[in-house]
C-alpha positions in Angstrom: 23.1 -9.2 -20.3 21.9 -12.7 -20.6 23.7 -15.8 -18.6 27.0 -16.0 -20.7 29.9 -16.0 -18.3 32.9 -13.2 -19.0 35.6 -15.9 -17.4 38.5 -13.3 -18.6 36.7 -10.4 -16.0 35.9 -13.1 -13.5 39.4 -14.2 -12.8 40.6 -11.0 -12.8 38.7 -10.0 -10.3 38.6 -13.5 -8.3 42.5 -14.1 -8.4 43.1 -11.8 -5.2 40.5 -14.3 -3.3 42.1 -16.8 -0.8 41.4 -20.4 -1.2 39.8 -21.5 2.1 38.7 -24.6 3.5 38.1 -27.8 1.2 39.0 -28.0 -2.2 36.8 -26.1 -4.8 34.4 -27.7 -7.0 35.5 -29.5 -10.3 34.1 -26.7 -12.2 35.6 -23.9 -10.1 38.9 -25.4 -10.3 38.0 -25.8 -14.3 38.0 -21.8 -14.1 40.5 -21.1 -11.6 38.4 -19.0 -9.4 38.5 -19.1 -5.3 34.3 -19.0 -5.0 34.5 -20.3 -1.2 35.8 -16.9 0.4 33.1 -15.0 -2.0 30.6 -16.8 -1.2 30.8 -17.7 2.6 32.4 -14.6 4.2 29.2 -13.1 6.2 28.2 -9.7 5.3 26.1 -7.3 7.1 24.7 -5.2 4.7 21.6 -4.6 5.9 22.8 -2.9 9.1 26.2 -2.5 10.6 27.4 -1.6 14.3 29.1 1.9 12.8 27.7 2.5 9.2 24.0 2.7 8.9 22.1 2.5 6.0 21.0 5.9 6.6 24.8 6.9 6.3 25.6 4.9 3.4 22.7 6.4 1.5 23.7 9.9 2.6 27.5 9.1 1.5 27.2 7.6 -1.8 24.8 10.4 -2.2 27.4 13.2 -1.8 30.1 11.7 -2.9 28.2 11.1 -6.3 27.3 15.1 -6.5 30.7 15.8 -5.9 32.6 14.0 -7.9 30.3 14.5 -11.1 30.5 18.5 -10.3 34.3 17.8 -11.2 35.7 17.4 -7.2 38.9 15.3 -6.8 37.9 12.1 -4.6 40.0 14.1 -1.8 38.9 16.5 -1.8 35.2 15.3 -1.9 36.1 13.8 0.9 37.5 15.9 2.8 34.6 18.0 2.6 32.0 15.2 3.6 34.3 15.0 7.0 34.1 18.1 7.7 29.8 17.6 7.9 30.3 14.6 9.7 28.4 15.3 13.4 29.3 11.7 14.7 32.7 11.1 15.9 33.2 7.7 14.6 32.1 8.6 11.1 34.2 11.3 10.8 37.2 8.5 12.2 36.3 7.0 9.6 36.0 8.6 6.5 39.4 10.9 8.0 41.2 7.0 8.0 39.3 6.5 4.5 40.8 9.4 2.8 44.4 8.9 4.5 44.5 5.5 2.6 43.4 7.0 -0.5 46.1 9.7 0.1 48.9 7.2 0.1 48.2 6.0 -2.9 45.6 3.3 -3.0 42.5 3.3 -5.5 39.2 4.3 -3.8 38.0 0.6 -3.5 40.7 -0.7 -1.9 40.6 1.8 1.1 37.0 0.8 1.2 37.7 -2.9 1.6 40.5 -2.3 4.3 38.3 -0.4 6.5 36.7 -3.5 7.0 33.2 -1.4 7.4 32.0 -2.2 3.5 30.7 -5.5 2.4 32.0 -7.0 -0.9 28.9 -6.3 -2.6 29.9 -2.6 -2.3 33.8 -3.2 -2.9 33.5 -5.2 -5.9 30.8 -2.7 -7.2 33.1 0.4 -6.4 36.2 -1.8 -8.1 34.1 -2.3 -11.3 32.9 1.2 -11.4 36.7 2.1 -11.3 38.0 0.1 -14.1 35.4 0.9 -16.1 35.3 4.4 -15.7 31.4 4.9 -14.2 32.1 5.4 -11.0 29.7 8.4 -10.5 26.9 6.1 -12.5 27.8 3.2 -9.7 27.6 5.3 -6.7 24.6 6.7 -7.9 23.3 3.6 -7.7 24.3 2.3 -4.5 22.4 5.4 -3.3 19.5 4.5 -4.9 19.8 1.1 -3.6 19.8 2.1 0.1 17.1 5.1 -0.6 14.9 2.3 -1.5 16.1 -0.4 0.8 15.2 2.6 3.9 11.8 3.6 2.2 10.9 -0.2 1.9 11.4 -0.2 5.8 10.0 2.8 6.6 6.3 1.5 5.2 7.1 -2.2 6.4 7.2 -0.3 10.4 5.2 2.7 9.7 2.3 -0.1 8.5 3.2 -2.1 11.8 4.5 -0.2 14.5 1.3 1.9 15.7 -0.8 -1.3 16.0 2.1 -3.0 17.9 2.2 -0.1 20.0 -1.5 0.3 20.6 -1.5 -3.7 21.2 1.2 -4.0 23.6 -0.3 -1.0 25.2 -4.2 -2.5 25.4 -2.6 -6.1 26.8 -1.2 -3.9 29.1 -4.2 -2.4 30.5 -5.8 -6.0 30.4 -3.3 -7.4 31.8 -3.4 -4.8 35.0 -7.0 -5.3 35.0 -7.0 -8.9 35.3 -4.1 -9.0 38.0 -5.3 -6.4 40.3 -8.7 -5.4 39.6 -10.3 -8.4 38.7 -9.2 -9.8 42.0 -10.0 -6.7 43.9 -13.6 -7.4 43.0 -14.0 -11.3 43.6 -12.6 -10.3 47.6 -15.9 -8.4 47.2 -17.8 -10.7 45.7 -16.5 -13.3 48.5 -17.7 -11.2 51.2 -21.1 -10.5 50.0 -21.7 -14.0 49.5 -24.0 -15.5 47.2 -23.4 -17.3 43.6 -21.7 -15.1 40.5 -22.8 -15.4 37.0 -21.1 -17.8 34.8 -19.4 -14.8 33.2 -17.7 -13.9 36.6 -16.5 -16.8 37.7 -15.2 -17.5 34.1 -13.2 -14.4 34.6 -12.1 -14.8 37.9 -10.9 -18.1 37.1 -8.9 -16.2 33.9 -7.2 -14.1 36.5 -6.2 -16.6 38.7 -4.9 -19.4 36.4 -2.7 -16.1 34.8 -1.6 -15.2 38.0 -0.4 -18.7 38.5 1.4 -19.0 35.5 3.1 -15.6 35.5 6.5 -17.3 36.8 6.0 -19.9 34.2 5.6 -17.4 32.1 8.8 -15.4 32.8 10.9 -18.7 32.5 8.9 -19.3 28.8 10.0 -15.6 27.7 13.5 -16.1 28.8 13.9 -19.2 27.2 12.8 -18.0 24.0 15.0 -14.9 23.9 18.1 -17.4 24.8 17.2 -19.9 22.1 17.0 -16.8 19.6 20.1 -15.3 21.0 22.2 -18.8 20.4 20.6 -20.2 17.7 19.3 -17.8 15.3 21.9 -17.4 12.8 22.0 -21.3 12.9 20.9 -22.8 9.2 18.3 -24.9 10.9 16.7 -22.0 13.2 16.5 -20.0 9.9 15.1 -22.7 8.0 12.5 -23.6 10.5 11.8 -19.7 11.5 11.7 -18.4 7.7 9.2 -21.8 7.0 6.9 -20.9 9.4 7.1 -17.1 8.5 6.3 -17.8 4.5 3.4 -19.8 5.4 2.2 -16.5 7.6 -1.6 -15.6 5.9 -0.3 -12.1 5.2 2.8 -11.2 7.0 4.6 -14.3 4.5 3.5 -13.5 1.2 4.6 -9.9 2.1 8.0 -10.5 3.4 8.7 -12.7 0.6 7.9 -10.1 -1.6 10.2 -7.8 0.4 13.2 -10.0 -0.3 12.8 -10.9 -3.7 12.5 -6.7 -4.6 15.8 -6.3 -2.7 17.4 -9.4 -5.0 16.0 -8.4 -7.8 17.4 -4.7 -7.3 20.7 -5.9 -6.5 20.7 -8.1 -9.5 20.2 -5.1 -11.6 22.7 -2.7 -9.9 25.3 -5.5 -10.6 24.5 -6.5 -13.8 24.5 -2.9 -14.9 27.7 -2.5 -13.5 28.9 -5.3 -16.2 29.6 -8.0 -13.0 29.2 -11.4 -14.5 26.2 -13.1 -13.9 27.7 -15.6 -11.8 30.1 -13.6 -9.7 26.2 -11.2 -9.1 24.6 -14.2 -7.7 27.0 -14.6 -5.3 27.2 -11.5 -4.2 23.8 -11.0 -3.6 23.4 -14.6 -2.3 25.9 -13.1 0.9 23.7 -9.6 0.8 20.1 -11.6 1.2 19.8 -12.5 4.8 16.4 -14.8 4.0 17.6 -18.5 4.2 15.1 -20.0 1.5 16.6 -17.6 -1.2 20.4 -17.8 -0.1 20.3 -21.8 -0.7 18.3 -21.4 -3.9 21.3 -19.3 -5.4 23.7 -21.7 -4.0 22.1 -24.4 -6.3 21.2 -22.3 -9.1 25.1 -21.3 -8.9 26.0 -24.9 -9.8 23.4 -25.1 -12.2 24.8 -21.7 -14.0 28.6 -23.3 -14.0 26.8 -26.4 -15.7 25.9 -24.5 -18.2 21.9 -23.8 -17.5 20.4 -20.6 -18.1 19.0 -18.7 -15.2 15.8 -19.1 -15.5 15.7 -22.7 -15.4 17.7 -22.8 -12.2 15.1 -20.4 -11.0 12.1 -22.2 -12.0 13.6 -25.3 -9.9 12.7 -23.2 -6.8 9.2 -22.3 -5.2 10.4 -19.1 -4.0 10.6 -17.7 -7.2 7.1 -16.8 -8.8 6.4 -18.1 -12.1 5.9 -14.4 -13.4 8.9 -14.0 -11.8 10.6 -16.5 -13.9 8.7 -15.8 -17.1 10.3 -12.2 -17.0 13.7 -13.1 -16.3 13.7 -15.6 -19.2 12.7 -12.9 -21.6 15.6 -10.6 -20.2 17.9 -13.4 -21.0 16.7 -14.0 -24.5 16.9 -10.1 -25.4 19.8 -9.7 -23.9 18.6 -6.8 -21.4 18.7 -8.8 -18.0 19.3 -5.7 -16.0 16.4 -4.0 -17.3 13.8 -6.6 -16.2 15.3 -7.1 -12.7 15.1 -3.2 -12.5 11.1 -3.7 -13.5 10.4 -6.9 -11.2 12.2 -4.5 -8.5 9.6 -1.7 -8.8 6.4 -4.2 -9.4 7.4 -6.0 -6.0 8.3 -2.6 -4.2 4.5 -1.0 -5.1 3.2 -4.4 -4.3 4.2 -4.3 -0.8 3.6 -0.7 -0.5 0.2 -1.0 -1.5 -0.3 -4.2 1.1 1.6 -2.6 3.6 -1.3 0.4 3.4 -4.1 -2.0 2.6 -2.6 -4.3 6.2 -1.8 -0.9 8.3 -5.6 0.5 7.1 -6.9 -3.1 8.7 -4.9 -4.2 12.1 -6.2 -0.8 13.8 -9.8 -1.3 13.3 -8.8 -5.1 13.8 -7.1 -4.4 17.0 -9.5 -1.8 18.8 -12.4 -4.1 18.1 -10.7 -7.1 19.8 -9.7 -5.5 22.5 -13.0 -3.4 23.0 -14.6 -6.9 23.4 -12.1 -8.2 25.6 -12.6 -5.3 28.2 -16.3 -5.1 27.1 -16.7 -8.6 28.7 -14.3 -7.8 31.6 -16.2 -5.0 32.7 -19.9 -6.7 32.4 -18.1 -9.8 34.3 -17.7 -7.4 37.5 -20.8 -5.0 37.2 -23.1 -7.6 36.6 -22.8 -9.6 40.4 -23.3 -5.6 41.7 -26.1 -5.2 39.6 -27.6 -8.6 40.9 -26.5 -7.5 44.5 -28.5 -4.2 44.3 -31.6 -5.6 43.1 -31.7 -7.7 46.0 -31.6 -5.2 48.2 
């Protein structure tokens, strides 16, 4: 669908929204529509204390199979409680179907556990009116499939050279502390002058030792000055501007992000959610700060009346490709479609870098670190070498 607004299906689905806070924008109030509680009311979508994406996935899933092989939404599920191995998920989905039981639609016992986001209420609601509710449940499983896989490669690319890292700094770090100064007492005794190397080393190890309670203090600050500030706008802003201009690690995360919005802009749209009502719902589902506030503005810009690839062209984190796609989606009137294809181009992209990085930190890493403990070891064999020619 291209960027025409359906007011008639946006009130009727904004009217049960509280107006919060100031007063609404001129052209909010122009359509009657309460966007301040859509748009600001946090959602954890990617992650929850009690519903994992691994859950969600597995539910939408099920419930999809079930309810397409003709089963009554209670008794579908009923029967996904009864395979429920964790208590509080069979709590509940058991307090899930008792609201559905007493009479309340499927997306309104959803919204009053308080355990969905909106993003999943409104798409559930929308599904329901229009009768696709297995089609949209299908594809809130497919969103959460890919959102898990995208993660999976994302760790599985950096969680064995983190471990083999933190590992090898750990073994340097042991020798440096203990044996390095093991050998200068040696050294000491014997007498005599060390090799640059040594001394260099032994230095190292007694500057580090120096500064471990500095360093402790350092470490602890850090951790409270994430803890407090980091869902502050300008800790994200700073954090997220450093991370883009990463060599590798930015462009990828970007890349990361802008698959999950263009994903969720397709689910949506193909769920026949306006395009304005879309971008605010995945504005609240993104949790990377330089896209939120680009759809905050290119919201305004849409309620002015620009298309959306002019409001996205206004904003460096959009690629021009990017942009050039989206504009032909609007002018053919099959939006959904190419925010389904820039999903899966930026989804192999950062599979394929993900490989390409995983395939290059390990030799990276043991490299580095063979040096490091290359040079630590000649440092203290070298003054016992010198010591038993002289004798």
């Amino acid at each position: 669908m291209g960027t025409g607004i359906d007011l008639q299906q946006i009130r009727n689905n904004q009217k049960k929204l509280q107006i919060s806070g100031n007063s609404l924008k001129k052209g909010s109030q122009v359509l009657g529509l309460d966007w301040r509680e859509l748009l600001t009311t946090e959602i954890n979508l990617f992650g929850s204390s009690l519903l994992k994406d691994k859950d969600r996935e597995a539910f939408y899933n099920e419930l999809s199979i079930l309810l397409e092989a003709g089963v009554d939404i209670k008794s579908a599920m009923e029967l996904i409680i009864v395979e429920q191995t964790k208590p509080q998920l069979s709590r509940l989905f058991t307090n899930l179907n008792t609201t559905i039981i007493n009479g309340k639609t499927f997306s309104a016992a959803i919204q009053q556990t308080g355990q969905f986001s909106n993003y999943e209420y409104f798409s559930i609601q929308i599904g329901e009116e229009s009768g696709k509710i297995i089609a949209v449940l299908k594809q809130l499983s497919s969103f959460y499939t890919k959102k898990i896989k995208q993660q999976r490669q994302i760790m599985s690319a950096l969680s064995y050279p983190i471990i083999v890292l933190c590992t090898a700094f750990g073994a340097v770090f042991f020798m440096i502390t203990f044996v390095v100064p093991m050998f200068a007492g040696i050294f000491k005794r014997f007498g005599g002058d060390l090799p640059f190397i040594t001394k260099l080393v032994i230095l190292c190890s007694d500057r580090l030792k120096q500064a471990l309670p500095y360093i402790g203090i350092l470490i602890v600050a850090i951790a409270f000055i994430w803890g407090y500030h980091h869902k502050k706008n300008w800790y994200r802003q700073l954090s997220t501007k450093v991370l883009i201009k990463a060599p590798i690690l930015g462009p990828l995360m970007q890349k990361v992000y802008l698959a999950r919005f263009s994903y969720s802009m397709s689910l949506l749209i193909s769920s026949k959610v306006p395009i304005l009502k879309a971008i605010g719902m995945v504005r609240q589902m993104i949790d990377f700060y330089p896209i939120e506030i680009s759809l905050a503005k290119i919201e305004e810009l849409i309620l002015q009346g620009v298309p959306l690839h002019k409001g996205m062209s206004q904003h460096t984190i959009f690629p021009k490709r990017m942009i050039s796609l989206i504009k032909v989606g609007e002018e053919v009137n099959q939006l959904e479609q190419f925010f389904d294809k820039i999903a899966v181009q930026y989804t192999e992209e950062v599979e394929y870098q993900t490989a390409i990085l995983s395939s290059l930190i390990e030799p990276i890493i043991i490299i580095f670190l063979g040096l490091i403990v290359g040079i630590i070891l000649v440092s203290m064999y070298l003054p016992l070498f010198k010591l038993g020619n002289s004798f």
